[in-house]
C-alpha positions as CSV (number, residue, x, y, z in Angstrom):
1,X,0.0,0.0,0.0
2,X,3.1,2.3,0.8
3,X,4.3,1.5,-2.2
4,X,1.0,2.7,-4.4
5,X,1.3,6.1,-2.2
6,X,4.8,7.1,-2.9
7,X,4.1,5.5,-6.5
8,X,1.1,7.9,-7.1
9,X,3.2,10.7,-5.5
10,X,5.6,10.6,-7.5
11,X,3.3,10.9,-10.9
12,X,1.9,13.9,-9.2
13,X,5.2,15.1,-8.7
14,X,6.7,14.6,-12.4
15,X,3.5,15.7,-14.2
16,X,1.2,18.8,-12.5
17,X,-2.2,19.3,-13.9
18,X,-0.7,22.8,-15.4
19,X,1.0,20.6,-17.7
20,X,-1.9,18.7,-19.5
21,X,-3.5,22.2,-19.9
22,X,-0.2,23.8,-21.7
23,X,-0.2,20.9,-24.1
24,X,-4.2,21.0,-24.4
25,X,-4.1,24.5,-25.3
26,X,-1.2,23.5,-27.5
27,X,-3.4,20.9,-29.6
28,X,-6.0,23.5,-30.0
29,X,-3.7,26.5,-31.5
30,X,-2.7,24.1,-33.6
31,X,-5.7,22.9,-35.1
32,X,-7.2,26.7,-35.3
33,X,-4.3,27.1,-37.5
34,X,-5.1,24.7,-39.8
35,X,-9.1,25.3,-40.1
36,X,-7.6,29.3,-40.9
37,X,-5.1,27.4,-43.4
38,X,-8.2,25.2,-44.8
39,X,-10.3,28.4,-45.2
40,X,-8.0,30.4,-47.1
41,X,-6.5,27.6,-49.3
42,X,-10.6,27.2,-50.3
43,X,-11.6,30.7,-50.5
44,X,-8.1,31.2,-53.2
45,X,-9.1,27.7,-55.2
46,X,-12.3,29.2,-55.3
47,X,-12.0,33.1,-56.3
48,X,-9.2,32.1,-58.7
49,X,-11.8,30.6,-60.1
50,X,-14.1,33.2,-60.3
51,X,-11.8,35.6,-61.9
52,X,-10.5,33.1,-64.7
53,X,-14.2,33.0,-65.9
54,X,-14.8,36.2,-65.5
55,X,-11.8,37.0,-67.0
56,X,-11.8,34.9,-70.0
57,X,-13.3,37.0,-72.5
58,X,-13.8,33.6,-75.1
59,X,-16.5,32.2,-72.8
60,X,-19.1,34.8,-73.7
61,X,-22.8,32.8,-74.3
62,X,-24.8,34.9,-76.7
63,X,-27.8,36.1,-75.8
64,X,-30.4,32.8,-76.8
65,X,-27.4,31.0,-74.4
66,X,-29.6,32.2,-71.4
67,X,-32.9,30.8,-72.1
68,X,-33.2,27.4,-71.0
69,X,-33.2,25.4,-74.0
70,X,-35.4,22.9,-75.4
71,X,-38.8,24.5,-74.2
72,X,-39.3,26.5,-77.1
73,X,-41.2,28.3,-74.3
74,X,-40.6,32.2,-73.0
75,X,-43.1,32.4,-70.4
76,X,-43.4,35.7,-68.0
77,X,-45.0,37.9,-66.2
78,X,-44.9,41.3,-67.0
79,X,-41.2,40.6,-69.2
80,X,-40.0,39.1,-65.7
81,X,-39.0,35.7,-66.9
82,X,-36.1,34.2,-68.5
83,X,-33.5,37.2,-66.8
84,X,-35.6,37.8,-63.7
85,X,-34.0,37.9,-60.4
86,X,-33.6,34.0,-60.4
87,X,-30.5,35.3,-62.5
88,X,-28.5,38.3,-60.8
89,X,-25.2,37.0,-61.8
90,X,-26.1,37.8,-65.1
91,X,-26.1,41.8,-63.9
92,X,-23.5,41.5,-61.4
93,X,-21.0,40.4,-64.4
94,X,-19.5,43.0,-66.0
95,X,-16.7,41.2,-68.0
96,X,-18.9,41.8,-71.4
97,X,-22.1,43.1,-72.5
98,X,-23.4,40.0,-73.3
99,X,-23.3,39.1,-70.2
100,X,-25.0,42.4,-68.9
101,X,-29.0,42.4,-68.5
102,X,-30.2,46.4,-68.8
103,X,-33.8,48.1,-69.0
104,X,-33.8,49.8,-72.4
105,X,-36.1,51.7,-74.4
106,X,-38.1,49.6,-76.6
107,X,-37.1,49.0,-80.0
108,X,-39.9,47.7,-81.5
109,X,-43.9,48.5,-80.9
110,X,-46.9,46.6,-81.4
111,X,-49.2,49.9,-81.9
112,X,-52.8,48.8,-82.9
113,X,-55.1,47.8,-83.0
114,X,-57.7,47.1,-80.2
115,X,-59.5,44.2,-80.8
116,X,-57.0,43.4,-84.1
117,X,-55.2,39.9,-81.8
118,X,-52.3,42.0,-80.5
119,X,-52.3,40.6,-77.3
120,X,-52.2,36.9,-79.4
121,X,-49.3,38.4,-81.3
122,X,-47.5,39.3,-77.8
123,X,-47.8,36.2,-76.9
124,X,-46.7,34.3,-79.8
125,X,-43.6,36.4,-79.7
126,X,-43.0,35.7,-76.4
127,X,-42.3,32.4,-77.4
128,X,-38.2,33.9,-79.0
129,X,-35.7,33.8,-77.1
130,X,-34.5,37.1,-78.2
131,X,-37.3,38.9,-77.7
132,X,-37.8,40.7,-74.4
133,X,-41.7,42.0,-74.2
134,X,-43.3,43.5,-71.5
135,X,-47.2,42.3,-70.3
136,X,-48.6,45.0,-69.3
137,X,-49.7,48.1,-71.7
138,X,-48.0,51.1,-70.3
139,X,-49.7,53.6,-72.4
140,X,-47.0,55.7,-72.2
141,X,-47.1,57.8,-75.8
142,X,-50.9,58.4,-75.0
143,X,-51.4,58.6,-71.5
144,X,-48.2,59.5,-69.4
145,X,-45.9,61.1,-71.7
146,X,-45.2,64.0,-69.1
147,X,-43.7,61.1,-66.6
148,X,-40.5,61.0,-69.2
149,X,-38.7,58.7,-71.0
150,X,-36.8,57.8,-67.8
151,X,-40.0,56.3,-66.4
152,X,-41.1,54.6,-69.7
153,X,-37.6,53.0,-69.5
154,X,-37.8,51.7,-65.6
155,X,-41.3,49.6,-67.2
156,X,-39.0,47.6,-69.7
157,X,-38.1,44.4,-69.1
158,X,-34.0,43.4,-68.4
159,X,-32.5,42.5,-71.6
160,X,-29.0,41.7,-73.0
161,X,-27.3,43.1,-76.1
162,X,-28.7,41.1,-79.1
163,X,-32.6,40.9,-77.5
164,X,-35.4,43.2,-78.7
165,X,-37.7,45.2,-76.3
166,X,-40.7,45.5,-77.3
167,X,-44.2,46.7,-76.0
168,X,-47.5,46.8,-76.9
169,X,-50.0,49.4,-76.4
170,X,-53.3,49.4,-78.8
171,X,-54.4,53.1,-78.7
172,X,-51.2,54.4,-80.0
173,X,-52.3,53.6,-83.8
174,X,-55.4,55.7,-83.4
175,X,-53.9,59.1,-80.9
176,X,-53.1,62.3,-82.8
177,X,-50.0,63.0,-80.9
178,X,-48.3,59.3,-80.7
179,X,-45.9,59.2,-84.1
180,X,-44.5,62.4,-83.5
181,X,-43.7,61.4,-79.7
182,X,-42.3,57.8,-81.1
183,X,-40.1,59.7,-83.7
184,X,-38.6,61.5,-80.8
185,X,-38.0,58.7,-78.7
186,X,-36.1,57.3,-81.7
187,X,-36.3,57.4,-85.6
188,X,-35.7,54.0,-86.0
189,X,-38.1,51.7,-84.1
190,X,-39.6,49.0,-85.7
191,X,-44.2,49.3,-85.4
192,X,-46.1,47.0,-85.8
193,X,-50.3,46.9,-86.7
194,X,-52.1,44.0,-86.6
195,X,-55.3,45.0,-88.4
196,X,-58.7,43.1,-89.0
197,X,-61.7,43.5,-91.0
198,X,-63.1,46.6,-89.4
199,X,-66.7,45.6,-89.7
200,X,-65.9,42.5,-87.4
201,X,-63.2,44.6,-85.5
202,X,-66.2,46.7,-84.5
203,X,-68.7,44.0,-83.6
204,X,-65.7,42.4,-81.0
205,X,-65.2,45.7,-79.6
206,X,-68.4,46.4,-78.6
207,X,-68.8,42.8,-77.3
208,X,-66.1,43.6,-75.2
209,X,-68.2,47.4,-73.9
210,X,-71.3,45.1,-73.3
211,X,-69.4,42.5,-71.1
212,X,-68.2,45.6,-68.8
213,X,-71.4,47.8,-68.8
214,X,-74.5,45.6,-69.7
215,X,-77.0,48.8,-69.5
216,X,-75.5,50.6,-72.8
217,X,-77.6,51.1,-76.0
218,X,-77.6,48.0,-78.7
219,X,-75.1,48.4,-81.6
220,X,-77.3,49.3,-83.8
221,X,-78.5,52.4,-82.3
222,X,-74.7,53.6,-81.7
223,X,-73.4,52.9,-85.3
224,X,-75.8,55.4,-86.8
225,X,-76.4,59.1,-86.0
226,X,-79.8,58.9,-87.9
227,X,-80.8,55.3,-88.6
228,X,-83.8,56.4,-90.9
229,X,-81.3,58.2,-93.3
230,X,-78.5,55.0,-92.9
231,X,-75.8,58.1,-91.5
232,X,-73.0,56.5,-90.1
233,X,-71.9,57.5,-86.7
234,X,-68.0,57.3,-87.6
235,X,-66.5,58.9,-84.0
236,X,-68.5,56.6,-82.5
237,X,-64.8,54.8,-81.0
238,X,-65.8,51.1,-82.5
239,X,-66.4,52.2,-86.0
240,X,-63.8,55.1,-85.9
241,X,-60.6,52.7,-85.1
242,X,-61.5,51.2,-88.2
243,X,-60.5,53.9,-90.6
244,X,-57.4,52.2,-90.8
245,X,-56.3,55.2,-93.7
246,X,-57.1,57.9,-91.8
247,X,-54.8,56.8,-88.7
248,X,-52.4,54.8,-91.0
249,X,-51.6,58.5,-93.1
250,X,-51.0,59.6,-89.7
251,X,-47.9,57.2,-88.9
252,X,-46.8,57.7,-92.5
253,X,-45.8,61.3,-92.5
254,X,-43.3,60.4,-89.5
255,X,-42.1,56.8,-90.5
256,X,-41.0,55.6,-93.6
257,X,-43.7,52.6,-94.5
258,X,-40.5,50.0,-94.7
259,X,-40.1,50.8,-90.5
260,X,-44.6,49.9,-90.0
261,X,-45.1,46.0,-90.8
262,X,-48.9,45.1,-90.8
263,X,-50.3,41.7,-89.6
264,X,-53.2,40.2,-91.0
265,X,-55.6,39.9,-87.8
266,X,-57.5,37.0,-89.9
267,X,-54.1,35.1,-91.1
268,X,-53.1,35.5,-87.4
269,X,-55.8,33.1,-86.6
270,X,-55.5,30.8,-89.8
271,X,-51.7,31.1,-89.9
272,X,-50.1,32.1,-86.8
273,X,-46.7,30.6,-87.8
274,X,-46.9,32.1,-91.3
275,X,-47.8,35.4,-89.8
276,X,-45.0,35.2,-86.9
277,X,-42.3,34.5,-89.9
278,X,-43.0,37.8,-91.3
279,X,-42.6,39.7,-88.1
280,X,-39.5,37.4,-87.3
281,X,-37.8,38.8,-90.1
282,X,-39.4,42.3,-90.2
283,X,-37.4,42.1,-86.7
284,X,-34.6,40.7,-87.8
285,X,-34.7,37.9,-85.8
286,X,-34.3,33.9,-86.9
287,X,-37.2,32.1,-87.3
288,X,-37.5,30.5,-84.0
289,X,-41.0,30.1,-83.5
290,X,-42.8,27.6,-86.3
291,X,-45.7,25.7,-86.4
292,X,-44.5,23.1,-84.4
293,X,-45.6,25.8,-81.1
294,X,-49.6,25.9,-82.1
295,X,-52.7,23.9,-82.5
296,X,-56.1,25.1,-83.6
297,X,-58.6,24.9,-80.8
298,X,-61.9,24.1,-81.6
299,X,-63.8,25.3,-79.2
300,X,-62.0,29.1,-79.0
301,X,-61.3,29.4,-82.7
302,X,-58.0,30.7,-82.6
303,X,-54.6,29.0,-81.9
304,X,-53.3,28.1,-79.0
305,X,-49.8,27.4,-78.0
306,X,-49.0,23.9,-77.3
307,X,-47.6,22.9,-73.8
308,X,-44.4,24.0,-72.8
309,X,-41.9,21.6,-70.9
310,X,-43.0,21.3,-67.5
311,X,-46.6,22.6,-67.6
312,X,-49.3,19.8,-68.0
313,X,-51.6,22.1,-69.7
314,X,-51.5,24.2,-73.3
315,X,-51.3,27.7,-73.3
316,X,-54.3,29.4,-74.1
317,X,-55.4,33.2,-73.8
318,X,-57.8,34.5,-71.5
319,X,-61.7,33.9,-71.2
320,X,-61.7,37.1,-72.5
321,X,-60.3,36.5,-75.7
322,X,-62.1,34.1,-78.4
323,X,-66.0,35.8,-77.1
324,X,-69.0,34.7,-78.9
325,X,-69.6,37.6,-80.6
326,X,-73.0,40.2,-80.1
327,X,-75.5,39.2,-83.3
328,X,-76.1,41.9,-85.5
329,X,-78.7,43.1,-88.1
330,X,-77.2,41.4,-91.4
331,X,-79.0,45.1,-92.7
332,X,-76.6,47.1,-90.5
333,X,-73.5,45.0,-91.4
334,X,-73.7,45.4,-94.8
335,X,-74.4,49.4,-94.6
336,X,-70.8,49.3,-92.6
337,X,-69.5,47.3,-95.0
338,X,-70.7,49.4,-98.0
339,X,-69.3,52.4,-95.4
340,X,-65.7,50.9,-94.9
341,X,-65.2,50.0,-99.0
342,X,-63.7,53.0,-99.8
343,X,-61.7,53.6,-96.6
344,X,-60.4,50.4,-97.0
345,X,-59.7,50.7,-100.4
346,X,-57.0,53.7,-99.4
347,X,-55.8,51.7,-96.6
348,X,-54.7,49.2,-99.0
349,X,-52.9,51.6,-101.2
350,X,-50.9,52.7,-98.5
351,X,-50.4,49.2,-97.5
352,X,-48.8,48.4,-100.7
353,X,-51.2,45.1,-99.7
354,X,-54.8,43.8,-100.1
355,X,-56.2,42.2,-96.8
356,X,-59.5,40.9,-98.4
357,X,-62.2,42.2,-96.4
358,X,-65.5,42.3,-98.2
């Protein structure tokens, strides 16, 4: 038992408890060292990295590089989609201006008309990759031109180098003051008019007035000033969008006619994809979007787009689009259509074109 004592003693003795917590702390400086070494050696690897791809000016995607391929699909709200903020390194890049996603004024316009299938058109263009469009209409050349041109620019969508911005606002076709405020913006942006027999144009248009407020007057009482004498009511808004000469004369004496391409409104439905070619190239853009995007529906009338990759359903437009239509006194159309011949007859000389409407 003496033994163990003096044994025990002497351990004590050689080896204080000041010593295990010298070489403790030791052990621990040691490894904080080498979790700092660790941290820096990674954060290097990986900023080195960084800076070689930014720095390599070779690995520049072009602008269709950025839309996820394969869907054939551009889907968005309000031009919010493919370079939304699910993508800020795309802005945060600044090695080249491809990679660099920027509001800019629109170059191209969808101007007119109301009730013509712009909003189809929108949508169907949606569809390129290179085209950047905003949803909403902004009504900026009719309605808030004193907010300035750096307001009409914070509405635009992000786009890179090589995409278009374009909008599309109905009313500007038929407003006095719009192609004088366009020209100013800039003298070479591309229009665009989808137009549409302006009989039917009419009849859709007041569909849509009836759907809103149920209580006004029946068609027929609003097309004529005198319905005894057959006098046309042509500022009557339905009927006076559709002297297409009138506003078209307008846009000429600001534009040259090779900067305003017009879409057939009937071969829009028939043949979207023949009708999207046109505009492709009117845009100078590849012709990305085809046939293989739309089938006919039935039930609407109109083309639909087919369904994108991960979306169960076909695109369709809204249940405000494709209405049954108000029925009409066959008597009345055919006094409108005797009323449009002649307008429609200048419209097509101006049009350098001959859209068939009876």
């Amino acid at each position: 038992m003496g033994a163990f004592y003096h044994h025990y003693f002497n351990q004590q003795h050689h080896h204080p408890p000041t010593n295990d917590l010298r070489r403790l702390f030791h052990r621990l400086t040691i490894a904080s060292s080498l979790s700092i070494l660790c941290f820096s050696l990674v954060y290097l690897l990986t900023g080195g990295c960084e800076s070689e791809l930014t720095e390599n000016s070779d690995i520049k995607p072009s602008a269709r590089d950025f839309v996820v391929r394969g869907s054939g699909w551009a889907q968005e709200g309000n031009g919010t989609d493919a370079l939304g903020s699910s993508h800020p390194a795309l802005e945060g890049n600044s090695s080249g201006k491809e990679w660099t996603a920027a509001r800019r004024l629109p170059q191209a316009l969808i101007i007119g008309v109301k009730k013509g299938g712009t909003r189809a058109l929108l949508e169907f263009l949606r569809l390129h990759p290179d085209i950047r469009a905003l949803g909403s209409e902004p009504h900026f050349f009719d309605r808030h031109y004193a907010r300035g041109l750096d307001w009409y620019r914070s509405m635009m969508p992000k786009a890179l180098d090589g995409q278009i911005v374009i909008e599309k606002t109905p009313r500007y076709f038929v407003t006095v003051d719009t192609p004088a405020r366009v020209h100013a913006m800039s003298q070479d942006v591309k229009l665009i008019v989808v137009v549409r027999d302006p009989v039917t144009r009419a009849i859709s248009d007041y569909t849509q007035i009836i759907s809103k407020t149920p209580d006004i007057p029946p068609f027929e009482s609003l097309a004529f000033k005198n319905r005894t004498t057959g006098q046309i009511d042509s500022l009557w808004s339905p009927l006076w969008i559709g002297l297409y000469a009138q506003h078209m004369e307008r846009w000429l004496a600001w534009f040259p006619r090779s900067q305003i391409h017009l879409v057939s409104g009937e071969r829009l439905i028939s043949d979207p994809a023949g009708e999207l070619g046109k505009v492709q190239d009117f845009l100078g853009l590849q012709r990305i979007v085809t046939d293989k995007h739309f089938y006919f529906n039935k039930t609407k009338g109109f083309p639909c787009l087919k369904k994108p990759e991960g979306s169960s359903k076909p695109h369709c437009l809204g249940k405000t689009k494709g209405r049954t239509h108000v029925s009409i006194d066959p008597e009345v159309i055919q006094k409108l259509r005797d009323f449009y011949k002649p307008h429609n007859q200048r419209f097509y000389q101006l049009a350098g074109q001959n859209f068939g409407w009876h």
